[in-house]
C-alpha positions as CSV (number, residue, x, y, z in Angstrom):
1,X,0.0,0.0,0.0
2,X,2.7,2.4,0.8
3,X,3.1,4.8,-2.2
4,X,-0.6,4.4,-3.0
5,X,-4.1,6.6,-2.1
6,X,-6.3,4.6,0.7
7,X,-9.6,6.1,1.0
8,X,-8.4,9.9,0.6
9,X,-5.1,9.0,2.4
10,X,-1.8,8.8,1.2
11,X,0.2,6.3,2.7
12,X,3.5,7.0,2.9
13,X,5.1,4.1,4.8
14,X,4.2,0.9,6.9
15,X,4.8,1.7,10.8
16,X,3.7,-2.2,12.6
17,X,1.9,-4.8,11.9
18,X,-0.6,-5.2,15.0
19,X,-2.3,-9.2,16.1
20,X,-5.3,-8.1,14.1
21,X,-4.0,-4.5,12.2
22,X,-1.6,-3.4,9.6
23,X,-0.5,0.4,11.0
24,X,0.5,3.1,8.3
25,X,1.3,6.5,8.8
26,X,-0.5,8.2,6.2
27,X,-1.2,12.2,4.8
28,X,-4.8,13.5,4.4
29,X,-5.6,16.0,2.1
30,X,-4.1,18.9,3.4
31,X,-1.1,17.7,4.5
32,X,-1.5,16.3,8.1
33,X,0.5,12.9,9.5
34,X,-2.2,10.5,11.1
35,X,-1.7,7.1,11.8
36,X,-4.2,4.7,9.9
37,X,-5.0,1.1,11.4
38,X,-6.6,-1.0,9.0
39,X,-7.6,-4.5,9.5
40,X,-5.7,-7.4,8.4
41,X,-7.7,-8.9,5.2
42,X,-7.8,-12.3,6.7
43,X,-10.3,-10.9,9.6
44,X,-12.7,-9.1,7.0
45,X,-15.1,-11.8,7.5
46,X,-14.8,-12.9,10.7
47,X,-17.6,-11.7,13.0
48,X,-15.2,-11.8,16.5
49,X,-12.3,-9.7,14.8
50,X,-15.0,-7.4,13.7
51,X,-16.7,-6.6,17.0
52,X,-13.5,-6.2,19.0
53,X,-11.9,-4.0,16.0
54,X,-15.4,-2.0,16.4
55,X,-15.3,-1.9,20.0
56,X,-11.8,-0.9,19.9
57,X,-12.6,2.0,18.1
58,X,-15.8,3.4,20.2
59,X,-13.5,3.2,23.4
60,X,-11.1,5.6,21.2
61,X,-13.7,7.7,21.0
62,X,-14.6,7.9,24.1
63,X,-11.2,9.0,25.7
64,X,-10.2,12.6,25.4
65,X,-7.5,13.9,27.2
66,X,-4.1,16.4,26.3
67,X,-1.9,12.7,26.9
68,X,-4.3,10.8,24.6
69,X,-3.7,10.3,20.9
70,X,-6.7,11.7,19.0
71,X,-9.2,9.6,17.5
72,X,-10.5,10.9,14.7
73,X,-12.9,7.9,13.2
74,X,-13.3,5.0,11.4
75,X,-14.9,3.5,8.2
76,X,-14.4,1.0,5.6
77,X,-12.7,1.5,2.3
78,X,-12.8,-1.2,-0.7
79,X,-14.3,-4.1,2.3
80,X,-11.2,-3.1,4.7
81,X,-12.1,-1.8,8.3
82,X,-9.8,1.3,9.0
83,X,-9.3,3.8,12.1
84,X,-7.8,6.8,11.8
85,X,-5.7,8.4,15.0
86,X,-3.8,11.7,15.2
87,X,0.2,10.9,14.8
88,X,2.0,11.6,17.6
89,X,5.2,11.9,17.3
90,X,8.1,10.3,19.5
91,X,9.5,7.0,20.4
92,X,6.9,4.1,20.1
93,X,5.8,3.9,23.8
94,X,5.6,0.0,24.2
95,X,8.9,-0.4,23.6
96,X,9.8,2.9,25.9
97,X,7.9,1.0,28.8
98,X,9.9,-2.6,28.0
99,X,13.2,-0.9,28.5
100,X,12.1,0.8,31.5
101,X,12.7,4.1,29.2
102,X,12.2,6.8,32.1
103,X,11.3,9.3,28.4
């Protein structure tokens, strides 16, 4: 995907690949970095990937605070799932916390 248009997004390079999500960081039309989760093709069909991919994103939603990456929505594009989150940028904070990474 990386060089192509997904949805109105241009993706620009493949961060992770999640237990149920590829993760791209992508452009939107005027320019902004967000981060766009789409669901691994495999899981398209199946109804339990679905509902926690759905639920995942409706407990984004629900979180706002200054610390909190931005959720911004979701939809489906050509049968794939996506999310879309703001970009933040900085080390990834998983492997910050596995090093003990005080930063």
């Amino acid at each position: 995907m990386i060089g192509t248009t997904f949805d109105s997004f241009n993706v620009l390079e493949k961060i992770n690949r999640g237990g149920m999500a590829d993760i791209y960081l992508v452009t939107d039309r005027s320019g902004q970095r967000l981060i766009l989760r789409v669901l691994l093709p495999e899981y398209r069909f199946r109804w339990g990937h679905i509902r926690r991919f759905k639920w995942g994103c409706k407990v984004l939603q629900q979180l706002d605070h200054p610390n909190i990456a931005h959720y911004y929505g979701s939809g489906i594009f050509r049968g794939l799932r996506y999310a879309l989150i703001e970009h933040v940028d900085g080390p990834n904070l998983k492997e910050a916390i596995l090093r003990s990474d005080p930063n």
